[in-house]
Residue, then its C-alpha position, 0 to 999 in steps of 0.5 A: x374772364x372768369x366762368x362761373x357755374x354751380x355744380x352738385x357734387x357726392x356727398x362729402x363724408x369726415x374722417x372719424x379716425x377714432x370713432x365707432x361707426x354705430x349711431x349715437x343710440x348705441x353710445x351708452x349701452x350699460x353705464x352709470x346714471x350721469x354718464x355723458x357718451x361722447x365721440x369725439x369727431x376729427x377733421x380730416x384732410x383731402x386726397x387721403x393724405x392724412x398721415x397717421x401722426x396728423x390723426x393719431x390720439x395719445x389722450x384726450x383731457x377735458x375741462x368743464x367751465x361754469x360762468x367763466x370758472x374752471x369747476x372740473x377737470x377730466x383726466x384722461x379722457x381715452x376713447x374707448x375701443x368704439x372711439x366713444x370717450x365718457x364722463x360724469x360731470x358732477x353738473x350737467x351744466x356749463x361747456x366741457x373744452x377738450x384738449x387731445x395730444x396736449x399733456x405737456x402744454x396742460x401740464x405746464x399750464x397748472x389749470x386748477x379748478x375752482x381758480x383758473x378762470x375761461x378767459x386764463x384757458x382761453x389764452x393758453x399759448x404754445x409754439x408750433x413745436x409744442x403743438x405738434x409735439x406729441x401728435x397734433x394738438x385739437x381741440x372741441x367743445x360742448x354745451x351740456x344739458x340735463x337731458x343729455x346722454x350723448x353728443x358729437x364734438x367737432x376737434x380742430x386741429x390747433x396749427x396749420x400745415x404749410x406743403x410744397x407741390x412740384x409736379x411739372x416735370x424740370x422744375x427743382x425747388x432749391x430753398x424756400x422761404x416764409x418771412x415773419x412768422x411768429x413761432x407761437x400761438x393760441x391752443x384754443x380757437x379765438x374768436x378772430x384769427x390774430x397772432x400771440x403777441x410777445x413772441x417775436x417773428x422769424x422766417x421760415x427756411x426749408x433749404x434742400x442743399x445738393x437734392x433740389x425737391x422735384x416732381x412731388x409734394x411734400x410738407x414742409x411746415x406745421x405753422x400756429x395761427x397768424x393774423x395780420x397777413x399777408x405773410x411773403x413767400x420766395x422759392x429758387x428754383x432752377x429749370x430744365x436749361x440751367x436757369x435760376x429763377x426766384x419766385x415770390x407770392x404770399x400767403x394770406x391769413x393763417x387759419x388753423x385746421x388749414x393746409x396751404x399748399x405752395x404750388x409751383x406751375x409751368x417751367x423756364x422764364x414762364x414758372x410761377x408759384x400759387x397758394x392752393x388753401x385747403x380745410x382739413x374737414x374736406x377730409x377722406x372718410x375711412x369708408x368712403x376713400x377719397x373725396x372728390x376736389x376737381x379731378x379729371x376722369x380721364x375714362x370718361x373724358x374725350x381727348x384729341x391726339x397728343x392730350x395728356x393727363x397727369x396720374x393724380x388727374x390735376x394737370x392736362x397737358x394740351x398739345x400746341x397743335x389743333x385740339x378739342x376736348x371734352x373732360x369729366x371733372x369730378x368734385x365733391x357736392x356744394x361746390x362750384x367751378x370757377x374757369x380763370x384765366x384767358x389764352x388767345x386762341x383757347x375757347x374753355x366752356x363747362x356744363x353739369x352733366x350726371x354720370x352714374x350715381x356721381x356729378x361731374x362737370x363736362x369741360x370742353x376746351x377748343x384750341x387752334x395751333x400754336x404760333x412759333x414763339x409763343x409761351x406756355x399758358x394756364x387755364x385754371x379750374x379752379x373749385x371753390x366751397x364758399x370761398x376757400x379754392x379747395x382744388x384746381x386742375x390746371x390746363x397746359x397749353x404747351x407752345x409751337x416747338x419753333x423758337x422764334x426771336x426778332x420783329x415776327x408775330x404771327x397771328x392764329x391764321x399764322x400770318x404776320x403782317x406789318x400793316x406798313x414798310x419794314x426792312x433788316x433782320x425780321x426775326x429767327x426761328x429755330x426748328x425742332x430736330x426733324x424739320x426743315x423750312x422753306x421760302x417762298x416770295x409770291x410776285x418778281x420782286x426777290x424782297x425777303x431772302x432766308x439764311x439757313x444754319x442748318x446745323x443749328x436747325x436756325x432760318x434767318x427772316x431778312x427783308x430788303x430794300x430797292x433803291x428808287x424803286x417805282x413800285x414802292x408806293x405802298x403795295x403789299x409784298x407777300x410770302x410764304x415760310x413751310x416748314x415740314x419734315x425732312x421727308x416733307x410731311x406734315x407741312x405748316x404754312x406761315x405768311x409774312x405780308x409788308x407795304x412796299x414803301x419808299x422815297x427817291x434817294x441819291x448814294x453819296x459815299x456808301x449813304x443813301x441820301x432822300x432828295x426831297x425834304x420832308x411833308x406833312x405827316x413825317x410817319x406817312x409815306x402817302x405825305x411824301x413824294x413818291x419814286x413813282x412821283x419824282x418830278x426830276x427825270x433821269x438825266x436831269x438834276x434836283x438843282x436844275x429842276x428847282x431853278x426853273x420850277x413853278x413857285x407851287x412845285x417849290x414849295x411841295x419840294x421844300x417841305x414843311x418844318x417841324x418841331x421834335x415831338x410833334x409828328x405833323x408838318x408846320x405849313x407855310x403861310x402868311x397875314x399879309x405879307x408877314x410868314x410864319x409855320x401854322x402850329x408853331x409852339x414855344x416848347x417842344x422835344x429835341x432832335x439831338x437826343x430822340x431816338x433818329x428813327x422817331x420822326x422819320x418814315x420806317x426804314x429812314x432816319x434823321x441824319x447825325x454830324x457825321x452825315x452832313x459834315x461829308x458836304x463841309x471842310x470844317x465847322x463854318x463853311x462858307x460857300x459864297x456864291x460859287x456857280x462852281x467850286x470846289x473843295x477837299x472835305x476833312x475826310x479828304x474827299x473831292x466835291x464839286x458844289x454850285x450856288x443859286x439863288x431864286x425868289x419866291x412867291x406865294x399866294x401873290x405875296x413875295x416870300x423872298x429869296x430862296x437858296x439852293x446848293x448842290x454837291x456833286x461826288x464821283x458824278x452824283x449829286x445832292x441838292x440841300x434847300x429850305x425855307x428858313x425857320x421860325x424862332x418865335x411867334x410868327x418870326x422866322x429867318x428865311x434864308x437861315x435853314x436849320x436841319x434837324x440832326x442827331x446826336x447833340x443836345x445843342x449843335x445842329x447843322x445849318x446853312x445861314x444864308x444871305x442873298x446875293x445882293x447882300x454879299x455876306x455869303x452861304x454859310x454852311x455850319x454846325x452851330x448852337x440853337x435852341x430845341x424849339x426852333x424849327x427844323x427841315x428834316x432831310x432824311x437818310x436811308x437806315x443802313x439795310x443788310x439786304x439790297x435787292x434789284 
């Protein structure tokens, strides 16, 4: 949010630079009746940067137009050694329009009086080369009157002054670019700023070949008023680590007597190019020095360790360690300071305060540290006369010198905390020469581990898995990073908290398979259940336990279906004695091609073709009615399987019969069940189990079962549904690099 105060600011002198310093009193002095004294006053430009071709007068010409005729003409109009130019005008009437440096262009024009007409003069045009071309065209003008024997004239300069500023350390500009340009220009002020038509535009290239400009400013460009903005502006430049980068931002309206500088900020991915506009009449004087645009005082300013402030006082450099600070900021009168932009952490306040015969601005700056990872950010104090940004001091808020990478955000108490289940590979930090980092995990449980690259100066964050472990019901696991110095000094501490979460699952071949099928919410753990709440004792089977079970365990066990897309289980239930799933919709996503992990809890997934197929011989199945069969899958692997069948009833009303089916591998065994699928608006098959798999847009596996009394068989196959029919999701573990005991 941007932060507005008023500040007084000294008094803002305008370069003379060929005037006389006595009063317009002592203009005249001696001279013939008639005799008009006038000064001719020339904008100046901030920060003293006026160099002597932007202020240097060859020869001032004036011309006096009376109802809309040129009448005469003042040749050579030289100032004098008090910087006074005088003339008699045959009649103290009319406007006198003076041209300086303009020669070439007047001579070209052919300006006769008694026939050029002010409209003709008005539309004088000239390219920016000519304009520049002996010294810097300016123009003025004066109203005469009978009773005037001197006046004061403002001169404007008839182009505008484009500059280049890179002072942050690192940063080389390779080229520039300013597109669509016209070439030409109005010699006179227009009423309204528009570009001279018949010229066409081009762009504007400033190409640095083998010497990159860096850490200064420069001008680059004398430019003629150009309407109809804005005008695109590209820079390439390359960063302290080799990288090229293109930056682009526009210049809007060109005004004439206007500098506009491009303002190249920050380093790396991070850099960036603004436009500062500044007028030329907020000039230095010639007695005064310098006038004051937003400058830092640093005697007056309090700074904490590691502050820093550049040499032209534009630019603090804050460390990313705690600080607080207090700067003087200076600026000239009748201006106001606008705070832009907002960085966590960062708390940027400013009061007017007066300091000897000058008014600053106390601004005080709070920042707590910077967490590993974080970027570079800007904080501008920006300085606005009306509402042209005359000047602008930029806060620097340097980032943690640890690198990190990965799934890690620490918050400013440094702590990072999941707010649920995650495991793998957290995330990377890469340590500054002279430091180290330590571990610490609070509790028994050994869930993270740290992989250290020493000689990279590199710490890998990995957090692991237990299997069926009976205290993962939603506890928060804990611990602690330190890194120090070698030596253990100057320690900071970084906390990492997760939920410890998990289901009860079986290992068939190397894949971690749940035994329970999903429940209500498929991102919720609290829906599932639990390992603390497994209701199949060790020693005994799911199989046995769901031939023998309470109808209301069966179902809690069978879970719900669901459509892909829509997070929330479809619950079983019935008008008389006709099923259906509650919520059930026409249209919905498709398991094949979402991501697998979408409609999983975090750390499992949907199951893809080659998970199911380890239980099948091919892609059509049957397994009849088997109390104990046996087959060779296609990998060539050996699997005991069983065959049951119950009926089920709920809320007293017969559901029907229900089909279970166990694989048994090396001794472990994998029970799959369900309760059918709906495929249209309360129409399900309920002995024909779909499975949500990943992978294929059309195929998903199923069992298409048939009771026993029917004869028809258990068919376990991977076969063609539609997306909207629903599925039972069966999860498996997402492989994890780290499991712990």
């Amino acid at each position: 949010m941007n932060k507005i105060k008023n500040i007084g600011w000294i008094c803002s002198l305008l370069v003379l630079f060929f005037c006389s310093c006595s009063s317009d009193d002592n203009i005249q002095g001696t001279l013939p009746a008639g005799t008009v004294g006038v000064r001719l006053m020339a904008v100046g430009m901030a920060e003293g940067e006026t160099s002597d071709a932007e202020s240097r007068v060859n020869e001032v010409q004036g011309f006096r137009f009376e109802e809309g005729i040129l009448e005469e003409i003042f040749d050579r109009l030289n100032p004098d050694a008090d910087g006074t130019c005088h003339l008699q005008p045959l009649q103290m009437r009319g406007t006198v329009y003076f041209l300086a440096n303009a020669a070439d262009i007047i001579r070209k024009a052919s300006l006769q009086a008694g026939k050029t007409t002010l409209e003709e003069f008005l539309n004088l045009q000239a390219t920016a080369k000519e304009l520049t071309a002996s010294g810097i065209v300016m123009t003025g003008q004066v109203e005469l009157n009978r009773e005037m024997t001197t006046a004061t004239v403002t001169m404007k300069r008839s182009v505008s002054r484009i500059d280049l500023d890179s002072s942050f350390e690192g940063v080389k500009v390779n080229s520039l670019k300013i597109k669509s340009i016209i070439p030409s220009g109005f010699v006179n002020e227009q009423v309204e700023v528009h570009s001279a038509a018949g010229a066409e535009a081009a762009d504007l290239v400033k190409d640095f070949g083998g010497t990159p400009f860096e850490n200064g400013k420069e001008t680059l460009f004398y430019v003629c008023e150009q309407g109809s903005g804005p005008y695109n502006v590209e820079l390439m430049i390359t960063t302290a680590d080799g990288a090229w980068h293109r930056l682009k931002t526009s210049l809007p309206v060109i005004k004439r007597n206007t500098i506009y500088t491009l303002k190249v900020y920050g380093n790396g991915a991070d850099a960036r190019v603004e436009v500062m506009t500044d007028d030329w009449e907020n000039g230095a004087s010639s007695e005064s020095g310098q006038v004051l645009k937003g400058l830092i005082d640093q005697a007056a300013s309090e700074l904490s360790e590691g502050v820093e402030i550049n040499e032209r006082g534009d630019s603090v450099f804050v460390p990313y360690l705690e600080s607080n600070l207090h700067l003087a900021l200076m600026a000239e009168e009748g201006t106001r300071l606008v705070i832009d932009g907002k960085v966590e952490g960062v708390n940027v306040t400013s009061q007017v305060m007066t300091r000897s015969l000058q008014q600053v601005a106390q601004v005080d700056v709070s920042s707590i540290r910077k967490m590993p990872g974080s970027v570079q950010e800007y904080i501008y104090l920006d300085v606005y006369k009306g509402d042209v940004c005359t000047g602008r001091v930029v806060l620097v808020f340097r980032p943690s010198p640890i690198k990190l990478t990965g799934k890690l955000r620490f918050s400013g108490d440094a702590v990072c905390d999941f707010n649920g289940y995650v495991d793998g590979e957290l995330g990377v930090l890469t340590l500054p020469e002279g430091k180290k980092l330590t571990a610490e995990i609070v509790g028994t449980a050994p869930w993270m581990k740290v992989e250290a690259d020493e000689a990279a100066g590199s710490y890998r964050i990995i957090a692991g898995w237990k299997p069926n472990d009976p205290e993962a019901d939603g506890r928060i696991q804990e611990a602690h990073l330190l890194v120090t110095d070698t030596g253990g000094g100057h320690p900071e501490t970084y906390t990492i908290k997760r939920q410890n979460w998990g289901l009860p699952v079986v290992n068939v071949n190397g894949t971690w398979w749940c035994k329970y099928n999903l429940r209500g919410n498929v991102k919720n753990f609290a829906d599932q259940i639990l390992v603390k709440d497994d209701p199949v004792a060790e020693g005994t089977t799911v199989f046995d336990y769901l031939k023998t079970c309470t109808d209301e365990e069966l179902l809690k066990a069978m879970g719900d279906q669901y459509q892909a897309g829509n997070l929330d289980g479809l619950k079983l239930t019935h008008e008389a004695d006709t099923f259906y799933y509650k919520g059930y919709q026409s249209t919905s996503g498709n398991f094949g091609t979402m991501d697998p992990t979408e409609m999983a809890p975090d750390g499992y997934q949907v199951p893809n073709y080659d998970n199911y197929r380890f239980f099948t011989w091919n892609n059509n199945s049957n397994l009849g009615y088997d109390t104990w069969g046996v087959f060779n899958n296609n990998l060539g692997q050996r699997l005991n399987f069983s065959v049951a069948e119950r009926i089920l009833t709920v809320d007293g009303v017969e559901y029907g019969t229900v089909g279970l089916y166990d694989f048994v591998y090396n001794g472990t065994h994998w029970t799959i069940f369900g309760l059918g699928h709906q495929w249209g608006d309360k129409s399900i098959s309920k002995m024909a189990v779909l499975y949500a798999t990943y992978g294929n847009a059309n195929n998903t596996w199923l069992i298409e079962g048939y009771p026993k009394s029917n004869g028809s068989g258990n068919w376990f196959k991977y076969a063609n549904h539609n997306a909207q029919k629903t599925r039972t999701i069966r999860c498996v573990k997402t492989p994890v690099e780290y499991i712990y005991e």
